[in-house]
PDBQT receptor file of N, H, CA, C and O in Angstrom, charges set to zero:
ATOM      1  N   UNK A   1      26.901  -6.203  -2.884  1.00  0.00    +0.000 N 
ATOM      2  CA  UNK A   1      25.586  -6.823  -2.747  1.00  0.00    +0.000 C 
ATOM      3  C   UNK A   1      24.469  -5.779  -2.814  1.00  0.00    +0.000 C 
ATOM      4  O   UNK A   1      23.311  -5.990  -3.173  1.00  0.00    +0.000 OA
ATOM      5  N   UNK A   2      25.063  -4.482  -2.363  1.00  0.00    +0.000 N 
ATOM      6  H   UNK A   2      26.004  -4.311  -2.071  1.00  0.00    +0.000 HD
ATOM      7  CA  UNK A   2      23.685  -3.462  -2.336  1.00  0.00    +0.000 C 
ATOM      8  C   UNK A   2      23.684  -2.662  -3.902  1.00  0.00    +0.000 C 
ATOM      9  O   UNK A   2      23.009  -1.662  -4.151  1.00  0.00    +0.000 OA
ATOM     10  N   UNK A   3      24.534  -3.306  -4.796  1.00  0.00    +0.000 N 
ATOM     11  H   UNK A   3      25.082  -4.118  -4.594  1.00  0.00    +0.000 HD
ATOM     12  CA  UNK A   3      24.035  -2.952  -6.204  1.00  0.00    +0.000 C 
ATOM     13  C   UNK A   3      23.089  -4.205  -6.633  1.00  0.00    +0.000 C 
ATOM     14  O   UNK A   3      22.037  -3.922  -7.207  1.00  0.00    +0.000 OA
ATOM     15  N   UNK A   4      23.348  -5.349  -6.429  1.00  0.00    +0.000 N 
ATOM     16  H   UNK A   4      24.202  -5.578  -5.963  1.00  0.00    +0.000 HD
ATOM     17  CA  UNK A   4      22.279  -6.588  -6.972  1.00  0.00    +0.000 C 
ATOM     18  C   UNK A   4      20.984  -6.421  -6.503  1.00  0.00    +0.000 C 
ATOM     19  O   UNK A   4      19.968  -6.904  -7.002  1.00  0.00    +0.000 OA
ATOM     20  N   UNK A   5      21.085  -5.553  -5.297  1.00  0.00    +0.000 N 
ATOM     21  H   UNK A   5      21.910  -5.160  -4.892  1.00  0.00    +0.000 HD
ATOM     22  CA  UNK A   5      19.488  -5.758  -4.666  1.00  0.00    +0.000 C 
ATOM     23  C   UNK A   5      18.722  -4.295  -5.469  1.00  0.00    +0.000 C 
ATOM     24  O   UNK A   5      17.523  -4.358  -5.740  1.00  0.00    +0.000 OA
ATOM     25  N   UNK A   6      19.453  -3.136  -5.772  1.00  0.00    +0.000 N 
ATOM     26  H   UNK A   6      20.427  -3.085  -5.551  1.00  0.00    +0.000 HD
ATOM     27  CA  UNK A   6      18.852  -2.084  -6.274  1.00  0.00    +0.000 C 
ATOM     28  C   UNK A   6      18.675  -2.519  -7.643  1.00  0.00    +0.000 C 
ATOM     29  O   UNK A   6      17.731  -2.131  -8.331  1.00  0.00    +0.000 OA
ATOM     30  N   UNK A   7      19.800  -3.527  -8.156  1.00  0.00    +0.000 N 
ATOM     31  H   UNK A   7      20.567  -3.842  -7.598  1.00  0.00    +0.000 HD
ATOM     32  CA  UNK A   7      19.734  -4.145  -9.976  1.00  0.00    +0.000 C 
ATOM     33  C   UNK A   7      18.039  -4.420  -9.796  1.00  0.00    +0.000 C 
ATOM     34  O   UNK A   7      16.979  -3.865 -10.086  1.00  0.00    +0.000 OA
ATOM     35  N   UNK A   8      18.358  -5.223  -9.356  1.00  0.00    +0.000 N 
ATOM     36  H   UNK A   8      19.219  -5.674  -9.120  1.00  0.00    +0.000 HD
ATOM     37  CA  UNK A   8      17.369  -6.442  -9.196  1.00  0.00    +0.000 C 
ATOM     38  C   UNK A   8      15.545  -5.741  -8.790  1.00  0.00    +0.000 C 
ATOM     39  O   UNK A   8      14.497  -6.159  -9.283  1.00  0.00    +0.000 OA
ATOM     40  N   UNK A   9      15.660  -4.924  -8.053  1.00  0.00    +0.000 N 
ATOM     41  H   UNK A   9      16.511  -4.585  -7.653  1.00  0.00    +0.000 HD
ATOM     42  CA  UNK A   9      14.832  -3.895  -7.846  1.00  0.00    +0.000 C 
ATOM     43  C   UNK A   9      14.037  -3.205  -8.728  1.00  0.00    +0.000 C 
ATOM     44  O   UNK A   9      12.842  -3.376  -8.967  1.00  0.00    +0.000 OA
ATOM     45  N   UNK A  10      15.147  -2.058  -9.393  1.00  0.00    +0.000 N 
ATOM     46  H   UNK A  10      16.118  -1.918  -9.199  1.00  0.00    +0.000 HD
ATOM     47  CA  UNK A  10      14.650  -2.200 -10.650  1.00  0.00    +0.000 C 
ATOM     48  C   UNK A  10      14.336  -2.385 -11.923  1.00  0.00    +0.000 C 
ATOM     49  O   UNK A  10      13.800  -1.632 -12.736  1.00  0.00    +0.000 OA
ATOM     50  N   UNK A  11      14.948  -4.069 -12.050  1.00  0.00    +0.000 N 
ATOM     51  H   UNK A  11      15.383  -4.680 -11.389  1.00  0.00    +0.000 HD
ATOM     52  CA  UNK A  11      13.905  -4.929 -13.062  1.00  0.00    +0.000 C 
ATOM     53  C   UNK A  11      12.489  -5.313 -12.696  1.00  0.00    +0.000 C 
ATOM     54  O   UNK A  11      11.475  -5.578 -13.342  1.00  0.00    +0.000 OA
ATOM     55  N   UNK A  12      12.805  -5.240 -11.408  1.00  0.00    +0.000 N 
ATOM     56  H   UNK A  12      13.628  -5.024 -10.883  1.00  0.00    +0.000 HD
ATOM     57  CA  UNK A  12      11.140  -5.826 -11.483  1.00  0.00    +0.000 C 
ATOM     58  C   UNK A  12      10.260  -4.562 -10.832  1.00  0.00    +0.000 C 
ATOM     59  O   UNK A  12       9.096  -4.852 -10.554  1.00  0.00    +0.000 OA
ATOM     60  N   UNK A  13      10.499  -3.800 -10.680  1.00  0.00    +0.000 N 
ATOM     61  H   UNK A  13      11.444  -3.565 -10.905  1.00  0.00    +0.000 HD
ATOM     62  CA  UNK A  13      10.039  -2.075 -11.081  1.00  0.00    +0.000 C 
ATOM     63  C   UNK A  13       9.392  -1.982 -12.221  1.00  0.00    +0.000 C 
ATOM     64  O   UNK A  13       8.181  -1.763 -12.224  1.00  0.00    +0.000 OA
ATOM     65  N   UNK A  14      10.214  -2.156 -13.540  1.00  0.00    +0.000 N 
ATOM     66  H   UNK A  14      11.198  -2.334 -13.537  1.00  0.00    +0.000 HD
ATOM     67  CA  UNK A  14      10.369  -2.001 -14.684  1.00  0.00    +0.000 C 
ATOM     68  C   UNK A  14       8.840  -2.462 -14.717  1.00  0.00    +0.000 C 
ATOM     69  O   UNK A  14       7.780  -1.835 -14.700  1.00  0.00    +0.000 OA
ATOM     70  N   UNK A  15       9.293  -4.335 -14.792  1.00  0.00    +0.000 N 
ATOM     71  H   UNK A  15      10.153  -4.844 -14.805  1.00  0.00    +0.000 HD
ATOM     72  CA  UNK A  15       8.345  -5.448 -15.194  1.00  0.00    +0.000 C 
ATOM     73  C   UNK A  15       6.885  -4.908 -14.678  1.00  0.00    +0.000 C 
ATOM     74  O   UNK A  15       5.978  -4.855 -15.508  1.00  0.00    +0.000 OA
ATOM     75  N   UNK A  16       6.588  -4.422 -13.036  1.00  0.00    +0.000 N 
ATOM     76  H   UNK A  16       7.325  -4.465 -12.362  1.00  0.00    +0.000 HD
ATOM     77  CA  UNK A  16       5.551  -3.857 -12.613  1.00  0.00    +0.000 C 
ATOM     78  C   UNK A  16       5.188  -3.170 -13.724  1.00  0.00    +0.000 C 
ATOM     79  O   UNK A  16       4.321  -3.564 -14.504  1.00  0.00    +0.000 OA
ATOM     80  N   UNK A  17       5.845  -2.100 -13.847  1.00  0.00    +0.000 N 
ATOM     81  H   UNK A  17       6.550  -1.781 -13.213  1.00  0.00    +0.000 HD
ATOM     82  CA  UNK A  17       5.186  -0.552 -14.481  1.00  0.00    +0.000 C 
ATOM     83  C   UNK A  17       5.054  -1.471 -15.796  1.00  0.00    +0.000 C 
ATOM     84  O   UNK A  17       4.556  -2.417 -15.186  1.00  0.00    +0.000 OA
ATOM     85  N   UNK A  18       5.091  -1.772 -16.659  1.00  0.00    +0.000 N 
ATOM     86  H   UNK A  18       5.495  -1.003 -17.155  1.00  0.00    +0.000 HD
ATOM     87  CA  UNK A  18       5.047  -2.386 -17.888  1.00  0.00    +0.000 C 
ATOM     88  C   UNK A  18       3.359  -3.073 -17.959  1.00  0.00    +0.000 C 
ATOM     89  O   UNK A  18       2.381  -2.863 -18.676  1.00  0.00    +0.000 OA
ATOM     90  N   UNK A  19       3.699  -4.096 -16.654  1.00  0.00    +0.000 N 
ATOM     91  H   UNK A  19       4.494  -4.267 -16.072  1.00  0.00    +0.000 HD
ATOM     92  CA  UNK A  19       2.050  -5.034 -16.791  1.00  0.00    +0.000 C 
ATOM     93  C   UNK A  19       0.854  -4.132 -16.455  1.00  0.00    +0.000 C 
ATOM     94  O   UNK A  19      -0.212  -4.218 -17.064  1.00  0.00    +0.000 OA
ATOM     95  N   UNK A  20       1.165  -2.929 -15.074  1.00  0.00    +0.000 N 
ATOM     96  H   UNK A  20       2.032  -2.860 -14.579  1.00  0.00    +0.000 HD
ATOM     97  CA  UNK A  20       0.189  -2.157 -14.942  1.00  0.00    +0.000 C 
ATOM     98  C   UNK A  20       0.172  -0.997 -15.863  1.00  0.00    +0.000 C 
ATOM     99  O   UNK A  20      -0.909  -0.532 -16.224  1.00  0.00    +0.000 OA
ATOM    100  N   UNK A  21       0.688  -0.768 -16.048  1.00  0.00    +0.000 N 
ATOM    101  H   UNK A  21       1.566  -1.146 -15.754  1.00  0.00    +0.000 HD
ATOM    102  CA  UNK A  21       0.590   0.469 -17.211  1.00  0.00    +0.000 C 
ATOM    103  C   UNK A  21      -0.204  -0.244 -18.424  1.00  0.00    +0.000 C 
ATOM    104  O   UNK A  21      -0.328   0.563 -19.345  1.00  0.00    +0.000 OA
ATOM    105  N   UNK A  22      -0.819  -1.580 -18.738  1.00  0.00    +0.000 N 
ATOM    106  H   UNK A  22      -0.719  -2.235 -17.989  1.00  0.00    +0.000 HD
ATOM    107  CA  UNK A  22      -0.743  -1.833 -19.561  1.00  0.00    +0.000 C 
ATOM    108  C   UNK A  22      -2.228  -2.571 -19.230  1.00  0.00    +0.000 C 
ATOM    109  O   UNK A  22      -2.925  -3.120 -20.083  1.00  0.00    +0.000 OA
ATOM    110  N   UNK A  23      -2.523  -2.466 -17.921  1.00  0.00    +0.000 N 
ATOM    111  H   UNK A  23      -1.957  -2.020 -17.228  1.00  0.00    +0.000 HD
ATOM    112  CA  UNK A  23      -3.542  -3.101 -17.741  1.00  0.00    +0.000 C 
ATOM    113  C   UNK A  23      -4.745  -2.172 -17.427  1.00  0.00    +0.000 C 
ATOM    114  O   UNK A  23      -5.884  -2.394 -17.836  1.00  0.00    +0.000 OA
ATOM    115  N   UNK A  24      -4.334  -0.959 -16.553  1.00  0.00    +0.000 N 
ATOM    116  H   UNK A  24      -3.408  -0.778 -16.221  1.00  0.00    +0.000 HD
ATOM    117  CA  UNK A  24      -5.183   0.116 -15.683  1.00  0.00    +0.000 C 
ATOM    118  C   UNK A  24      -5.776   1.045 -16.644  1.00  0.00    +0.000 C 
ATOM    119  O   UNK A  24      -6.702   1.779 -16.300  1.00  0.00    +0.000 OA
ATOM    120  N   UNK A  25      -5.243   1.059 -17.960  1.00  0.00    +0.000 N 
ATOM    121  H   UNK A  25      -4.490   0.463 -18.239  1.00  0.00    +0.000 HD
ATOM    122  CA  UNK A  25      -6.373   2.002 -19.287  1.00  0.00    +0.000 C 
ATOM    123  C   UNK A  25      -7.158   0.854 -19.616  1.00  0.00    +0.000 C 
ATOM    124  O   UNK A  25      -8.293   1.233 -19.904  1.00  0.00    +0.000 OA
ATOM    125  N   UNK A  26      -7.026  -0.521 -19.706  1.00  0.00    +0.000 N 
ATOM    126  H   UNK A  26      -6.104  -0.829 -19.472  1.00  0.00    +0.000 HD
ATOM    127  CA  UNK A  26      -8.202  -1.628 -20.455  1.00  0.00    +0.000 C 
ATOM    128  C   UNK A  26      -9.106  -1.734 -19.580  1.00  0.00    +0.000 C 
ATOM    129  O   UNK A  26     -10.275  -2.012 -19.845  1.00  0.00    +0.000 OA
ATOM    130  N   UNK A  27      -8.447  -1.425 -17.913  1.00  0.00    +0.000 N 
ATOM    131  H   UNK A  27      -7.497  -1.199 -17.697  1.00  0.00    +0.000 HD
ATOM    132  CA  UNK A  27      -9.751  -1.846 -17.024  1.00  0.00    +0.000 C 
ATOM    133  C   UNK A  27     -10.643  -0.184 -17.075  1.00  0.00    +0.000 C 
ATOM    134  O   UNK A  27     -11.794   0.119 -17.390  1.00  0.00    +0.000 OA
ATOM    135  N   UNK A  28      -9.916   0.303 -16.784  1.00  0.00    +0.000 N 
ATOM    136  H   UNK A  28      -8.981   0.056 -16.529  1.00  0.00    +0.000 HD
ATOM    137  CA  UNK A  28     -10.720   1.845 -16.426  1.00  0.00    +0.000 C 
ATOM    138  C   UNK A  28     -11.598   1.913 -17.827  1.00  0.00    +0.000 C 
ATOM    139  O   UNK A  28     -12.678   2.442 -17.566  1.00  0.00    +0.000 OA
ATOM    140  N   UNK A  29     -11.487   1.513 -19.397  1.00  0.00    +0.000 N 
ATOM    141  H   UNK A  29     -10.609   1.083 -19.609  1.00  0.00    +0.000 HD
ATOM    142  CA  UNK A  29     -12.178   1.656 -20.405  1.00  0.00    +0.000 C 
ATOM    143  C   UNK A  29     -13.448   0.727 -20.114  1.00  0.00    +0.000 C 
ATOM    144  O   UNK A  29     -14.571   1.185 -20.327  1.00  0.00    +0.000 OA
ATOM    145  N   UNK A  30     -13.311  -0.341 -19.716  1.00  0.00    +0.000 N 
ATOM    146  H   UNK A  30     -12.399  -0.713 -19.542  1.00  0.00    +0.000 HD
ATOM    147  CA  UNK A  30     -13.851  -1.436 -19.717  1.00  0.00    +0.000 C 
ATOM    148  C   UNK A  30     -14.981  -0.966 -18.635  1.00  0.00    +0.000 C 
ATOM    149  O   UNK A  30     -16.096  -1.487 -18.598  1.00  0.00    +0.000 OA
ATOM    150  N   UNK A  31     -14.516   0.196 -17.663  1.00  0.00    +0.000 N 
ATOM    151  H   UNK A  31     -13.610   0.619 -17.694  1.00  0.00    +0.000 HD
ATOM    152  CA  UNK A  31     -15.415   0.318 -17.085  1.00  0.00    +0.000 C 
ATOM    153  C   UNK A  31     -16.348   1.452 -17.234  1.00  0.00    +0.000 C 
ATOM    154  O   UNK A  31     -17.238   1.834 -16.475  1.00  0.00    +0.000 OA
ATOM    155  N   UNK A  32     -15.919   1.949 -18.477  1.00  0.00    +0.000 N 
ATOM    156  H   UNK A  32     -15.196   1.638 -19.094  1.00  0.00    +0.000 HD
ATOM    157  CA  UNK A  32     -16.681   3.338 -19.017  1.00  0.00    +0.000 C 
ATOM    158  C   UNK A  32     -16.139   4.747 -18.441  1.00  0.00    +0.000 C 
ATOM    159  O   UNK A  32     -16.743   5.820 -18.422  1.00  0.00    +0.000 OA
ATOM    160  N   UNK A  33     -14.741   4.437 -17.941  1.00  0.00    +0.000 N 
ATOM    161  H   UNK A  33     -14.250   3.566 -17.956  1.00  0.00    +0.000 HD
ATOM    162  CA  UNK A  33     -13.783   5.564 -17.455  1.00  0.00    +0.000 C 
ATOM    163  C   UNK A  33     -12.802   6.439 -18.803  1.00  0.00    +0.000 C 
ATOM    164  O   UNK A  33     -12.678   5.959 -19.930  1.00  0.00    +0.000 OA
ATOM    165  N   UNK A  34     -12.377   7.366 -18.502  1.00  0.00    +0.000 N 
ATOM    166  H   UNK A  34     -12.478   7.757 -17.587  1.00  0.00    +0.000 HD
ATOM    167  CA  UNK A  34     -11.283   8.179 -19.392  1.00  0.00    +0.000 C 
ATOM    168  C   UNK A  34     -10.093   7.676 -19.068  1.00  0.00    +0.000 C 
ATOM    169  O   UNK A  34      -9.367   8.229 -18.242  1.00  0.00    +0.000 OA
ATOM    170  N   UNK A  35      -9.846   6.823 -19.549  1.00  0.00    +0.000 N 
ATOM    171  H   UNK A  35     -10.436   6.374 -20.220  1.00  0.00    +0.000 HD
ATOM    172  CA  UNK A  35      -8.049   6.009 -19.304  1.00  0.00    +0.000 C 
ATOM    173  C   UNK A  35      -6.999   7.304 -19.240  1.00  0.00    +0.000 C 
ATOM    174  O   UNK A  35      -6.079   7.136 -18.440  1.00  0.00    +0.000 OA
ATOM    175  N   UNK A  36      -6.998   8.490 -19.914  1.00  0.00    +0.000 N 
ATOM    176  H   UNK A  36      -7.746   8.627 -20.564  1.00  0.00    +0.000 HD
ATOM    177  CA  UNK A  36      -5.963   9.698 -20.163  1.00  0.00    +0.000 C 
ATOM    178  C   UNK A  36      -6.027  10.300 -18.547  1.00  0.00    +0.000 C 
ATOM    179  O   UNK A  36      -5.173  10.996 -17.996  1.00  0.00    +0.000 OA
ATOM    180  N   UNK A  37      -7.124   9.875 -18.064  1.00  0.00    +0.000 N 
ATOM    181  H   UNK A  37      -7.818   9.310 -18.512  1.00  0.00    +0.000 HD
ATOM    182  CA  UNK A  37      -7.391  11.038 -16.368  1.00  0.00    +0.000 C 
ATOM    183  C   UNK A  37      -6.920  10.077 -15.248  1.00  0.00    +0.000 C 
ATOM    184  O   UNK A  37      -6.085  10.349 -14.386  1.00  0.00    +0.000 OA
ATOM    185  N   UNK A  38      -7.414   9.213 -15.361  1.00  0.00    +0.000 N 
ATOM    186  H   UNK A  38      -8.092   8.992 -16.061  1.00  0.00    +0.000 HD
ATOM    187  CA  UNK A  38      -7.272   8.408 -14.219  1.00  0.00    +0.000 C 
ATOM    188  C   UNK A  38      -5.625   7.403 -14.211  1.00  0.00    +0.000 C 
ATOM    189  O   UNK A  38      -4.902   7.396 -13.215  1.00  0.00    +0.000 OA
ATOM    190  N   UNK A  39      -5.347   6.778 -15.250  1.00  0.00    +0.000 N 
ATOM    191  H   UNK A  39      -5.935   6.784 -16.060  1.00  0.00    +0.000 HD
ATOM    192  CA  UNK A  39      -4.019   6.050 -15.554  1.00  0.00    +0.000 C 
ATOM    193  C   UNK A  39      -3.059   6.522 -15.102  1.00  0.00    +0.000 C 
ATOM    194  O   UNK A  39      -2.376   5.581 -14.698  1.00  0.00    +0.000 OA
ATOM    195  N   UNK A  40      -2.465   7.634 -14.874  1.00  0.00    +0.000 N 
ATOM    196  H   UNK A  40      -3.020   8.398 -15.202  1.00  0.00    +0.000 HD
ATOM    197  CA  UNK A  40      -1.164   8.304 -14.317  1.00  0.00    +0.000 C 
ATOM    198  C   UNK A  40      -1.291   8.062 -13.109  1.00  0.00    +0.000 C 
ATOM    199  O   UNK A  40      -0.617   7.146 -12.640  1.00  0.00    +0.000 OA
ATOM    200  N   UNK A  41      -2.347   8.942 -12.111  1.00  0.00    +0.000 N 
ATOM    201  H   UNK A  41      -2.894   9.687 -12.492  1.00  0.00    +0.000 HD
ATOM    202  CA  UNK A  41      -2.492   8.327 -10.944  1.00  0.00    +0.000 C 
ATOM    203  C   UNK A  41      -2.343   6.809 -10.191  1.00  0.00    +0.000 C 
ATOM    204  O   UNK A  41      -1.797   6.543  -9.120  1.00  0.00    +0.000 OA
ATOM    205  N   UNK A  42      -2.807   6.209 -10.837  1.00  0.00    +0.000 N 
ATOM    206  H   UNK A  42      -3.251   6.426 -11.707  1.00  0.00    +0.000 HD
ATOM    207  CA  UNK A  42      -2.854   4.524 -10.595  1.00  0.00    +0.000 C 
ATOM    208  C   UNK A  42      -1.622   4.185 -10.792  1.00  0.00    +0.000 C 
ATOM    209  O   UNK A  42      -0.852   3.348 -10.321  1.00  0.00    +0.000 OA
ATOM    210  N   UNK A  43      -1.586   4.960 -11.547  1.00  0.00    +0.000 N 
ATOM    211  H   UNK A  43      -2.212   5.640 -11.930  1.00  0.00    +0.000 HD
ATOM    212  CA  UNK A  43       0.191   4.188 -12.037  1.00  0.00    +0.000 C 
ATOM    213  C   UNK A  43       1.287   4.312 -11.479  1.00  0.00    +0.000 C 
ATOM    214  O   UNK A  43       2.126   3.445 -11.236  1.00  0.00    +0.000 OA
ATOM    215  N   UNK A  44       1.303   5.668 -11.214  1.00  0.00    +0.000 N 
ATOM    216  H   UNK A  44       0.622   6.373 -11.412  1.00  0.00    +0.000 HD
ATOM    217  CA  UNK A  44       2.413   5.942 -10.299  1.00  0.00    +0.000 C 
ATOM    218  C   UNK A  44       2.534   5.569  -8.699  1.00  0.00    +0.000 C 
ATOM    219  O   UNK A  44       3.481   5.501  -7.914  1.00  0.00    +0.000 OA
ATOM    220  N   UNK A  45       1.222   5.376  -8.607  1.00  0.00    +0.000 N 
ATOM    221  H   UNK A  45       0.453   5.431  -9.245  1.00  0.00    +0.000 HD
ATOM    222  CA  UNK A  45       0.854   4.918  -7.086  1.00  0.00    +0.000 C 
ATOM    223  C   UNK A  45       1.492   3.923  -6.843  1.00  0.00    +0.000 C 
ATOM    224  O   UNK A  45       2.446   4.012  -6.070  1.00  0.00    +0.000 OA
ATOM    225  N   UNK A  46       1.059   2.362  -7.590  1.00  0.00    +0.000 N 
ATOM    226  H   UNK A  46       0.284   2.289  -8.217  1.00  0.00    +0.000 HD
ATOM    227  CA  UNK A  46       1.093   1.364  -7.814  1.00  0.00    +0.000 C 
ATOM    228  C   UNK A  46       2.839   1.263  -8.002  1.00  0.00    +0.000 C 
ATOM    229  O   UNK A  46       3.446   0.552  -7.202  1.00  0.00    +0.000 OA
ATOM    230  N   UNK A  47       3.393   1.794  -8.782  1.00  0.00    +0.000 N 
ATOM    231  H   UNK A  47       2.900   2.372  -9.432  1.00  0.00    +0.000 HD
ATOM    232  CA  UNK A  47       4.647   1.676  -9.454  1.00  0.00    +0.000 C 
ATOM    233  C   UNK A  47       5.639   2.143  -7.989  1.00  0.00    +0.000 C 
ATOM    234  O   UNK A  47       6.584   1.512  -7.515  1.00  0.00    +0.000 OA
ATOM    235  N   UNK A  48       5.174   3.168  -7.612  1.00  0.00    +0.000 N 
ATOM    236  H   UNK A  48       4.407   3.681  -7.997  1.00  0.00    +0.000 HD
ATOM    237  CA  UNK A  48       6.095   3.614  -6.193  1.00  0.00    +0.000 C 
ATOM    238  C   UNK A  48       5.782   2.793  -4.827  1.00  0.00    +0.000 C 
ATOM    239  O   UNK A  48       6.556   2.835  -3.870  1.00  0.00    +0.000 OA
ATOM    240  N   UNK A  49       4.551   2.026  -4.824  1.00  0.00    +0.000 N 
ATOM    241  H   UNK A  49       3.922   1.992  -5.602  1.00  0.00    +0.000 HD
ATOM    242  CA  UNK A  49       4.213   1.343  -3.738  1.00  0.00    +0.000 C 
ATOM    243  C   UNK A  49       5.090   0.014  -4.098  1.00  0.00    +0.000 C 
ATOM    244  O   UNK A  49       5.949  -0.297  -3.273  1.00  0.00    +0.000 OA
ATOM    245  N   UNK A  50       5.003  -0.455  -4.776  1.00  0.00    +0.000 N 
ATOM    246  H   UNK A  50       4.305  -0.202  -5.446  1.00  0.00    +0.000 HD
ATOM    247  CA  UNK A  50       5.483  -1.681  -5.062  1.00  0.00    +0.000 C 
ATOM    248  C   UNK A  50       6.956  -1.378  -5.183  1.00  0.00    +0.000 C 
ATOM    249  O   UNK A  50       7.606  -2.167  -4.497  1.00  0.00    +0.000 OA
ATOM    250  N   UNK A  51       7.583  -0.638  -5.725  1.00  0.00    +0.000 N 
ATOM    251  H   UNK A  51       7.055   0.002  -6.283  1.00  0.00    +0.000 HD
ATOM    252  CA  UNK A  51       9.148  -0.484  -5.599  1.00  0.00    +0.000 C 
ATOM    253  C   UNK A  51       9.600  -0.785  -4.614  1.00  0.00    +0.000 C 
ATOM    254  O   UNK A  51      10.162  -1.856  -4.381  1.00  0.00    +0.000 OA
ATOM    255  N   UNK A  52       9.357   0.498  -3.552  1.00  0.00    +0.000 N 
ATOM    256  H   UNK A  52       8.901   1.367  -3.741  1.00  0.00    +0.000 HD
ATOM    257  CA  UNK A  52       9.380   0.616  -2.142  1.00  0.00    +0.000 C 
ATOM    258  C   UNK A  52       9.673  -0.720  -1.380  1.00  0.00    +0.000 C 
ATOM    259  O   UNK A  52      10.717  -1.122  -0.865  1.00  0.00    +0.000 OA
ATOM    260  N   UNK A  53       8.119  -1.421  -1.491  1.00  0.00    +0.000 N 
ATOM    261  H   UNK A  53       7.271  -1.094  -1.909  1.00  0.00    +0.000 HD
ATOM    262  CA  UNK A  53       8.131  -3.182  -0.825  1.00  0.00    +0.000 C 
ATOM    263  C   UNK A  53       9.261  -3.890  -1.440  1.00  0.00    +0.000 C 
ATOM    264  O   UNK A  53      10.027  -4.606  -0.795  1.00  0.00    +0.000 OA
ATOM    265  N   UNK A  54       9.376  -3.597  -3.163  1.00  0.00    +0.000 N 
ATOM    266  H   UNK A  54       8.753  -3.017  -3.687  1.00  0.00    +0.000 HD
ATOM    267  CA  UNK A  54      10.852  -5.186  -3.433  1.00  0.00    +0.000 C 
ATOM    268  C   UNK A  54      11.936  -4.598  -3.017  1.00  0.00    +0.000 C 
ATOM    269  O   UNK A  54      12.753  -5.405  -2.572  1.00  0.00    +0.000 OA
ATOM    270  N   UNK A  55      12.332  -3.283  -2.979  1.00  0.00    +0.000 N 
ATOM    271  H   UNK A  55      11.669  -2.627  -3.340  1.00  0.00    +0.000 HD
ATOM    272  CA  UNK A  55      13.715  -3.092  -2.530  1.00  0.00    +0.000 C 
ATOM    273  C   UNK A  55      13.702  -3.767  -1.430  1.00  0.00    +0.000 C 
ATOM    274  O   UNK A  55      14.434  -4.752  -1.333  1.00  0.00    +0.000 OA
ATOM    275  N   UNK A  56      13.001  -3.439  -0.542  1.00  0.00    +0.000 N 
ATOM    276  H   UNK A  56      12.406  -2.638  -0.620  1.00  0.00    +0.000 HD
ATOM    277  CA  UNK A  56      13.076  -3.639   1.293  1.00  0.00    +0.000 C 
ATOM    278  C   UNK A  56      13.319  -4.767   1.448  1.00  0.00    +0.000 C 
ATOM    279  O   UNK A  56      14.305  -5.258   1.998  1.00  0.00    +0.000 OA
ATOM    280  N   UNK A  57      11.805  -5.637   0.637  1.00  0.00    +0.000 N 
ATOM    281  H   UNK A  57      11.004  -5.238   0.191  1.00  0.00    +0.000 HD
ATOM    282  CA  UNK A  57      12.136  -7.083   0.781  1.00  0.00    +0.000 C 
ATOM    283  C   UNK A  57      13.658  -7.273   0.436  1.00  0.00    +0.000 C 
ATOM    284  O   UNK A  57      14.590  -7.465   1.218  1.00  0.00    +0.000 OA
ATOM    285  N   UNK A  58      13.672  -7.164  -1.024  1.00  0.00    +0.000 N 
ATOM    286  H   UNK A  58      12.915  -7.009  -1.659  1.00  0.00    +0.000 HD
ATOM    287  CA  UNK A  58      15.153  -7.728  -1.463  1.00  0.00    +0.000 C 
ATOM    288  C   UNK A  58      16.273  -7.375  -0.309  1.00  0.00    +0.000 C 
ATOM    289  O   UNK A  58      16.942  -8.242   0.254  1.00  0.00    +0.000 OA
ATOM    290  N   UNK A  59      16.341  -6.370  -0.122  1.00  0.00    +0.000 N 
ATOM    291  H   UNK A  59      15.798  -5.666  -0.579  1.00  0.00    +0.000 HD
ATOM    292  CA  UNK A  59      17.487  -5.637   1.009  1.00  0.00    +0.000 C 
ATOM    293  C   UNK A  59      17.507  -6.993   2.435  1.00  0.00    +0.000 C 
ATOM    294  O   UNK A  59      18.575  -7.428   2.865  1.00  0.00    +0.000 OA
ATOM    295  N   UNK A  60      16.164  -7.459   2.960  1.00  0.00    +0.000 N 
ATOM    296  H   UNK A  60      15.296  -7.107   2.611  1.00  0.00    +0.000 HD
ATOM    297  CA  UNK A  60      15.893  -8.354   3.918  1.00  0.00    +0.000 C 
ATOM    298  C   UNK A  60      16.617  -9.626   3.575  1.00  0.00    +0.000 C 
ATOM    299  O   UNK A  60      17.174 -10.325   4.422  1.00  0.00    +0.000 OA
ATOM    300  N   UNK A  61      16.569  -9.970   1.902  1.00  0.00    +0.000 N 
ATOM    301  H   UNK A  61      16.117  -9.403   1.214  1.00  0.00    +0.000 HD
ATOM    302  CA  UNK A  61      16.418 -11.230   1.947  1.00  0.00    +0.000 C 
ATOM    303  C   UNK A  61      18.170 -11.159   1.632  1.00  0.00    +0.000 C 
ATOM    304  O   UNK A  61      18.960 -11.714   2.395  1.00  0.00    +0.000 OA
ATOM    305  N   UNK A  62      18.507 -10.588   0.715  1.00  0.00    +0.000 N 
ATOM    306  H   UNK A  62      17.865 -10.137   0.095  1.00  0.00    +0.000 HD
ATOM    307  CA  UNK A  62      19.945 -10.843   0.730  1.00  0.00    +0.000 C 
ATOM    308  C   UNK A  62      21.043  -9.826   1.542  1.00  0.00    +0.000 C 
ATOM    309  O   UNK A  62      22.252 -10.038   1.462  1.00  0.00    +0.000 OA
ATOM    310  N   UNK A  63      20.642  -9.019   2.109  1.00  0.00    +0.000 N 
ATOM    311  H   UNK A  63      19.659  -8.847   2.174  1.00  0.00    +0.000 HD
ATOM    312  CA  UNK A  63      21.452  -7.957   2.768  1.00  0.00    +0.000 C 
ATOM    313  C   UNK A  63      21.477  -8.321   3.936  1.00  0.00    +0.000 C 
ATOM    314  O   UNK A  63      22.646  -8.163   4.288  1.00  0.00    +0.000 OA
ATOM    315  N   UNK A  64      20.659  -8.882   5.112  1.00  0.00    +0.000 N 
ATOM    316  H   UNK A  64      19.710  -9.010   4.826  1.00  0.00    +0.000 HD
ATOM    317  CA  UNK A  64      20.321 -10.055   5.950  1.00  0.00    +0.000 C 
ATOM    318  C   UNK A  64      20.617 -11.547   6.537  1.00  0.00    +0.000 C 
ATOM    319  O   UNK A  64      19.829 -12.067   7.327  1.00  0.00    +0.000 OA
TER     320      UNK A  64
């Protein structure tokens, strides 16, 4: 069970980093920012914060 919850983890890791990676250069342009300076930061933030929360959750909901 504690491989389905890390599977499962990161697909939707993946899916995160995919939509934000994909969103945080259109907004930062949009706002008259350098998408190349700022995007990594955001991204990785975002991408490791959110991992963090679905494992745990997931771990709660089916390890539980």
């Amino acid at each position: 069970m504690l491989g389905v919850v890390i599977a499962l983890a990161i697909i939707v890791n993946l899916a995160t980093a995919g939509l934000i990676g994909s969103l945080i250069p259109l907004l930062i342009k949009k706002f008259g920012g350098d998408p190349a300076i700022a995007s990594p930061l955001l991204l990785t933030t975002a991408t490791d914060a959110m991992g963090f929360f679905v494992f745990l959750g997931l771990a709660e909901l089916i390890l539980i």
